[in-house]
C-alpha positions in Angstrom: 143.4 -96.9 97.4 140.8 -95.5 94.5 140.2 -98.5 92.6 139.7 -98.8 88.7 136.5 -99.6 87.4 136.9 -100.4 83.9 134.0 -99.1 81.7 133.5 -102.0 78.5 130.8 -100.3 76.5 133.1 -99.0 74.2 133.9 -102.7 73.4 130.2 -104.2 73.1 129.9 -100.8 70.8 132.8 -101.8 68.1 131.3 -105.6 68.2 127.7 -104.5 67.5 128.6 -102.2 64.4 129.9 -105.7 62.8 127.9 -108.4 64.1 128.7 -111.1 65.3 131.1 -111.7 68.6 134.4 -109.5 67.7 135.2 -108.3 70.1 134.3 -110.5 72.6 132.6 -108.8 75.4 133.1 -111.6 77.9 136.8 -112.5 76.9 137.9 -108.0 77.0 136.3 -108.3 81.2 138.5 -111.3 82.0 141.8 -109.3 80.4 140.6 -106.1 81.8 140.8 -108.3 85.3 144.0 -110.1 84.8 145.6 -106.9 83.7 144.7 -105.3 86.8 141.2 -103.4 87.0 139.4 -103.7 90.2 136.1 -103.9 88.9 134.0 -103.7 85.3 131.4 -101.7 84.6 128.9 -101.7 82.1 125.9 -99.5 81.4 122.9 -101.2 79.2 120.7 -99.1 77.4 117.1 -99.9 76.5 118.1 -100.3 72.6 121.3 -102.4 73.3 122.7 -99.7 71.1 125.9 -101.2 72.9 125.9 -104.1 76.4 123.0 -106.3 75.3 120.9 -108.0 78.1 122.5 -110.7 77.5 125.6 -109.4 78.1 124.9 -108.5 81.7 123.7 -112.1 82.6 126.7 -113.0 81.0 129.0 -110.8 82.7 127.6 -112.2 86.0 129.1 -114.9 85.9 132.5 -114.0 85.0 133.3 -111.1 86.8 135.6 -111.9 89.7 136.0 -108.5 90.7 133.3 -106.2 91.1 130.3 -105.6 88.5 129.1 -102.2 88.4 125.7 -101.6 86.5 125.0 -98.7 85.5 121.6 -96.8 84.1 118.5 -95.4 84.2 116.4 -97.0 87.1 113.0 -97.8 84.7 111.1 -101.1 85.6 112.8 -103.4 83.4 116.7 -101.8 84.9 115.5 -102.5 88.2 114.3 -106.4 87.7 117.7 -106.6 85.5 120.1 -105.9 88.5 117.5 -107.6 91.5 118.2 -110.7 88.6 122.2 -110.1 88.3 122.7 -108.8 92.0 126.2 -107.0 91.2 128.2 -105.6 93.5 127.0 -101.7 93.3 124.0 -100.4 91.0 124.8 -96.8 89.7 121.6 -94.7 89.1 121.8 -92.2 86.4 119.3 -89.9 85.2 119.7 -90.7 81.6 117.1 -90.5 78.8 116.3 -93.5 77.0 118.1 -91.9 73.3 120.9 -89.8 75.5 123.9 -90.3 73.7 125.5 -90.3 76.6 125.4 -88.9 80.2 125.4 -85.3 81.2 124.5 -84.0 84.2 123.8 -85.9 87.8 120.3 -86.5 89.8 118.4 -83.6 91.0 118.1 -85.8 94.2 115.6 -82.8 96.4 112.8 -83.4 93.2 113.4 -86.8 93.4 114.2 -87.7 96.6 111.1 -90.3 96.7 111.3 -92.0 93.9 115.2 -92.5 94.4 114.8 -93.5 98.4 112.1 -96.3 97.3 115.2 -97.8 94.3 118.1 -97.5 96.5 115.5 -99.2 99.1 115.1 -101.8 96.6 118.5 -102.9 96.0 119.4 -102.1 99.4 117.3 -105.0 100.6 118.4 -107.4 98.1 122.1 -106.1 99.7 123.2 -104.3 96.6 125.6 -101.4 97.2 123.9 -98.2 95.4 125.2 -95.0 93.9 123.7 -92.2 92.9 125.4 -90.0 89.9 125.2 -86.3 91.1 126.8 -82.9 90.2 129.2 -81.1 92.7 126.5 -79.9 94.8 126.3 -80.2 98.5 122.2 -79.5 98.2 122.5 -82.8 96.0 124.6 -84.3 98.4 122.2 -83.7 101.6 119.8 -84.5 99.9 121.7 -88.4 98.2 122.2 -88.9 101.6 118.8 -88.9 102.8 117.9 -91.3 100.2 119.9 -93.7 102.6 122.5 -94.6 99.6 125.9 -95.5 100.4 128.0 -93.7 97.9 127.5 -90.9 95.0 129.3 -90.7 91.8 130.4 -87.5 91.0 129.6 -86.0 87.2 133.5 -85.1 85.9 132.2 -84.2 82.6 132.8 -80.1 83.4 136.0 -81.1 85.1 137.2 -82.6 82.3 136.4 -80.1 80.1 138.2 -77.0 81.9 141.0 -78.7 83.3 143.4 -77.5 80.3 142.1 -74.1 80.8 142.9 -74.0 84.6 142.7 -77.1 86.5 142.8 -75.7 89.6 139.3 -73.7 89.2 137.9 -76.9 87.1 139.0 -79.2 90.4 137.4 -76.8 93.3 134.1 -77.3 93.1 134.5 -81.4 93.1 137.6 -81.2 96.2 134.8 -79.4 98.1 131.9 -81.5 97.3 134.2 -84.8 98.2 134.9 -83.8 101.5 131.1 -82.5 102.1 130.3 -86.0 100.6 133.0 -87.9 102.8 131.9 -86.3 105.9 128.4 -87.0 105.5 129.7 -90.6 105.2 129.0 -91.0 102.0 131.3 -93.2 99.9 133.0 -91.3 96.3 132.9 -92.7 93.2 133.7 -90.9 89.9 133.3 -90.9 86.3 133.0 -89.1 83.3 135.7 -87.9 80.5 138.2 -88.7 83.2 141.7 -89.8 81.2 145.2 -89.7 81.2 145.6 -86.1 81.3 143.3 -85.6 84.3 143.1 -88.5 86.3 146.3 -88.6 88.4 145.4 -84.5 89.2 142.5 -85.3 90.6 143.1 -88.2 92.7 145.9 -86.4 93.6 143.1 -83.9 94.6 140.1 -86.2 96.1 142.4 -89.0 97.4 139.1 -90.2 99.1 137.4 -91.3 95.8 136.9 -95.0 96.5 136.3 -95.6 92.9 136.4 -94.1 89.5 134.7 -95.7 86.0 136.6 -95.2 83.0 135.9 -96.4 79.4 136.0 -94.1 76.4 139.1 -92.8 77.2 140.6 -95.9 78.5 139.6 -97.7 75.6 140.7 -95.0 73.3 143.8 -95.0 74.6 143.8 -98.8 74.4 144.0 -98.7 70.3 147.3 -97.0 70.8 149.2 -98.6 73.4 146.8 -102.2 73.6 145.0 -102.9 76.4 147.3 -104.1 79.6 149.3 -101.3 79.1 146.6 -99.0 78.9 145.3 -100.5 82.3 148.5 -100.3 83.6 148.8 -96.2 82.8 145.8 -95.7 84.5 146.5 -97.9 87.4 149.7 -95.8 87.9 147.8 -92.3 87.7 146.1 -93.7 90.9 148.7 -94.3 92.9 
């Protein structure tokens, strides 16, 4: 079964354009549980622009699920999660200022520098994932950086699937069962919603995992939060 990772950025995003603790951070991961995700994820971002520091050690403490941290491995993300020890670590090639993320690792240039983090948190017994683009180059390559799953970039999927979902879905089938058969576990994330998601699991019904939160949480001022979950749960089944 692909499990939901619910993304809470969005959240810690709405609370720091007010001040203050509204929306709570803390009290939105414990409904995101009890409502059904499988895990929470949160990416923090050197100017807090969003999930403060203090957030994660928060979160640590709260999450009964699995904590997924996300971000750019720089020497202060690194001590961060070895301090927090969450269940996975997602690496991300992301600028300090990106608005967002883009595009996945190019794990051949940095296969060194990405074999000595992933043998970081590997040691301290931390599951790692390395954000990538459908490549199987990338893939060979994620692999010998000895981490146990990759995250596929759905960003381009996302954006052609109205066009024609069955060109925007090839590349990523093919790269999940390179992926899979290199014994790599498959996480995904990225623009995926309520339009796309239940076409591609449908697609990749290997992905172990997929992080959701602008579109969740978009959805969410619509239809409230447990229901929201509860459409997306349904979409993996």
């Amino acid at each position: 079964m692909t499990r939901l990772s619910v993304n809470i950025n969005k959240i810690a995003t709405l609370r720091n354009a007010r001040g203050g603790n509204v929306p709570d951070v803390e009290k939105a991961a414990v409904y995101c549980e009890l409502w059904g995700a499988q895990g929470i994820t949160i990416h923090p971002r050197p100017d807090e622009r969003h999930i403060r520091r203090s957030d994660v050690y928060a979160l640590k403490d709260i999450v009964t699920t699995e904590l997924n941290i996300e971000g750019y491995p720089d020497e202060d993300f690194i001590k961060l999660v070895l301090d927090v020890k969450p269940a996975q670590v997602t690496l991300v090639p992301d600028k300090p200022d990106q608005l967002t993320s883009d595009h996945g690792w190019d794990t051949k240039r940095c296969q060194q520098t990405l074999t000595e983090i992933v043998g970081c948190f590997n040691d301290a017994g931390i599951r790692t994932s390395i954000f990538i683009d459908p490549d199987k180059e990338m893939i060979d390559y994620a692999v010998l950086c000895s981490t146990q799953r990759v995250e596929l970039y759905t960003g381009p999927y996302a954006a052609a699937y109205r066009q024609d979902r069955e060109k925007a879905i090839a590349p990523f089938r093919e790269a999940a069962k390179y992926a899979h058969a290199k014994g790599l576990g498959i996480n995904a994330g990225h623009d995926l919603s309520l339009e796309n998601l239940h076409f591609f699991h449908n697609q990749i019904p290997e992905t172990a995992e997929v992080s959701i939160g602008h579109a969740l949480i978009s959805e969410a001022l619509y239809m409230g939060l447990r229901d929201t979950i509860a459409k997306f749960l349904e979409s993996l089944k």
